[in-house]
Wavefront OBJ file of the C-alpha trace (Angstrom):
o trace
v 128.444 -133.852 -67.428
v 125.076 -131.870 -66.675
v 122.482 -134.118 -65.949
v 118.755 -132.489 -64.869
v 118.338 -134.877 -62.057
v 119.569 -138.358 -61.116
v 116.619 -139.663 -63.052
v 118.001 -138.500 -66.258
v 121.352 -140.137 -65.545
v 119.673 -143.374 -65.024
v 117.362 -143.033 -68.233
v 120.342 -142.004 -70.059
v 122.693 -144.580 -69.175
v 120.089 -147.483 -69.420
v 118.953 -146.029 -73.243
v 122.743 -145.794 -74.049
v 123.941 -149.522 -72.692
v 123.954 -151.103 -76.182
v 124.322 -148.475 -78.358
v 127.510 -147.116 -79.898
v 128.746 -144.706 -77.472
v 131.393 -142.772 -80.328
v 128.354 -141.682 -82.388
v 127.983 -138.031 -81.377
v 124.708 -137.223 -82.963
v 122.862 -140.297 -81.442
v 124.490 -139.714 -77.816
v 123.365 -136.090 -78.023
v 119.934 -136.836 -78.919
v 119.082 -139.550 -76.235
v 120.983 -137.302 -73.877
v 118.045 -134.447 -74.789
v 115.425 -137.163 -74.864
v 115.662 -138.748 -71.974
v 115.869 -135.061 -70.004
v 112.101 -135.419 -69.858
v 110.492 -139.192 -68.871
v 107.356 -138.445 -70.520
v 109.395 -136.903 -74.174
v 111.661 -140.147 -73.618
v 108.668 -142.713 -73.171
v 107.115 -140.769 -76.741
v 110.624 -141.008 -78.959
v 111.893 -144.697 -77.382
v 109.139 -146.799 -79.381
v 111.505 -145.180 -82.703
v 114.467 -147.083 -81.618
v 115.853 -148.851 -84.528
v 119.187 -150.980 -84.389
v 120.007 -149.050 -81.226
v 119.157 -145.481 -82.952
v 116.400 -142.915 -83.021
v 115.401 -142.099 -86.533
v 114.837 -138.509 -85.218
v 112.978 -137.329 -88.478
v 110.547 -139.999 -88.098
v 109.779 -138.989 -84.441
v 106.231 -137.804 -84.059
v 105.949 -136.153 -80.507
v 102.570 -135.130 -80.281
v 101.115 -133.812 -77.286
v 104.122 -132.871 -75.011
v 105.280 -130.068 -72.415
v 106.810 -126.922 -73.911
v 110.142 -128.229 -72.127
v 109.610 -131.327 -74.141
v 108.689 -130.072 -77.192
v 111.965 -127.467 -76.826
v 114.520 -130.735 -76.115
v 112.991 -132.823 -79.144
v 113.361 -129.603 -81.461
v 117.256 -129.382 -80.087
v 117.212 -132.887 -80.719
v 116.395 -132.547 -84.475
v 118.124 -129.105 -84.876
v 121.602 -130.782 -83.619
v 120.505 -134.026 -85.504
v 119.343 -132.685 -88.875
v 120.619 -129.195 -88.700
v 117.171 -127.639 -88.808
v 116.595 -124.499 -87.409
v 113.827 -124.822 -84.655
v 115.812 -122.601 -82.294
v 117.506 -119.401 -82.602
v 120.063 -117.620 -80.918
v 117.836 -114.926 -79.993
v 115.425 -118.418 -78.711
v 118.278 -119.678 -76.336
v 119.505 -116.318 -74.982
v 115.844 -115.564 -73.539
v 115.791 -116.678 -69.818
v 111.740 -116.771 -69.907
v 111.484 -118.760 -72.887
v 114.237 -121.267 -71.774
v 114.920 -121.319 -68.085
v 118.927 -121.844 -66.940
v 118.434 -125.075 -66.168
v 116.823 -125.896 -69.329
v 119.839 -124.398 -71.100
v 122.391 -125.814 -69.245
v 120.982 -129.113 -70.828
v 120.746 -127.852 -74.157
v 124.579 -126.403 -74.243
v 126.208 -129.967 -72.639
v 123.989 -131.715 -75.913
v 125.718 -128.901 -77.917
v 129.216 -129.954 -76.209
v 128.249 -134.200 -76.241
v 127.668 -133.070 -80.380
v 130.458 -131.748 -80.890
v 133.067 -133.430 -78.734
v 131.741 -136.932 -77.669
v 130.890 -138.433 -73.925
v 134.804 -139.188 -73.265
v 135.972 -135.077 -73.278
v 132.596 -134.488 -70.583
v 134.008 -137.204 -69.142
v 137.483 -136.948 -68.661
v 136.261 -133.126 -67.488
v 133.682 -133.210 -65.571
v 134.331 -136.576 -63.618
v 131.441 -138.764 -64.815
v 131.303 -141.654 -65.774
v 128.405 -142.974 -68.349
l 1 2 3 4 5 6 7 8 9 10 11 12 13 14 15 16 17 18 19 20 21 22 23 24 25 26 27 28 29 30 31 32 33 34 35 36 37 38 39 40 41 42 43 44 45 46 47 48 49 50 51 52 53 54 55 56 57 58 59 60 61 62 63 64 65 66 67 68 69 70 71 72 73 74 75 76 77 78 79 80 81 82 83 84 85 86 87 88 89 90 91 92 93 94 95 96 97 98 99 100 101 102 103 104 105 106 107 108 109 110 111 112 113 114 115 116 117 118 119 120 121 122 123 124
């Protein structure tokens, strides 16, 4: 499993201790969330029975990396369309590390932690 630095593996596994590791949608957003401290420290104050309430999330000021994980967040959560195709396949507007986090919340969505785990060695 991708993770943008060993500080996002930390914030990810501490945010995911207690909650229920077999819900895809949750695990992919706190995965994206917790990508960038400052995004994480915004959205964390939602938490509700060990979810995010995405929709209610209000991010206000933020980077434009932040503000680009929370919309993935709510486009994989709510199936909004924030980002396009055409968005994602343009290296200046998101940068290849950037992307690789977006596709391995795309892959935790669709396939759950155990898969990226039993493939890529980790263990969360």
């Amino acid at each position: 499993m991708y993770f943008r630095s060993e500080k996002h593996r930390e914030l990810f596994k501490d945010a995911t201790k207690k909650m229920d590791k077999k819900d895809n949608v949750q695990m992919c957003v706190v995965y994206l969330l917790t990508a960038d401290k400052k995004l994480w420290n915004r959205c964390k104050i939602y938490m509700v029975d060990n979810k995010i309430p995405i929709h209610r999330v209000r991010v206000g000021k933020c980077t434009e990396e932040g503000y680009t994980l929370f919309c993935c967040a709510k486009d994989l959560a709510l199936g909004t369309k924030h980002l396009t195709m055409n968005d994602l396949s343009d290296k200046e507007l998101i940068p290849t590390r950037l992307w690789k986090i977006i596709y391995t919340a795309t892959e935790i969505r669709r396939m759950g932690l155990t898969p990226l785990q039993y493939y890529k060695g980790d263990n969360v």
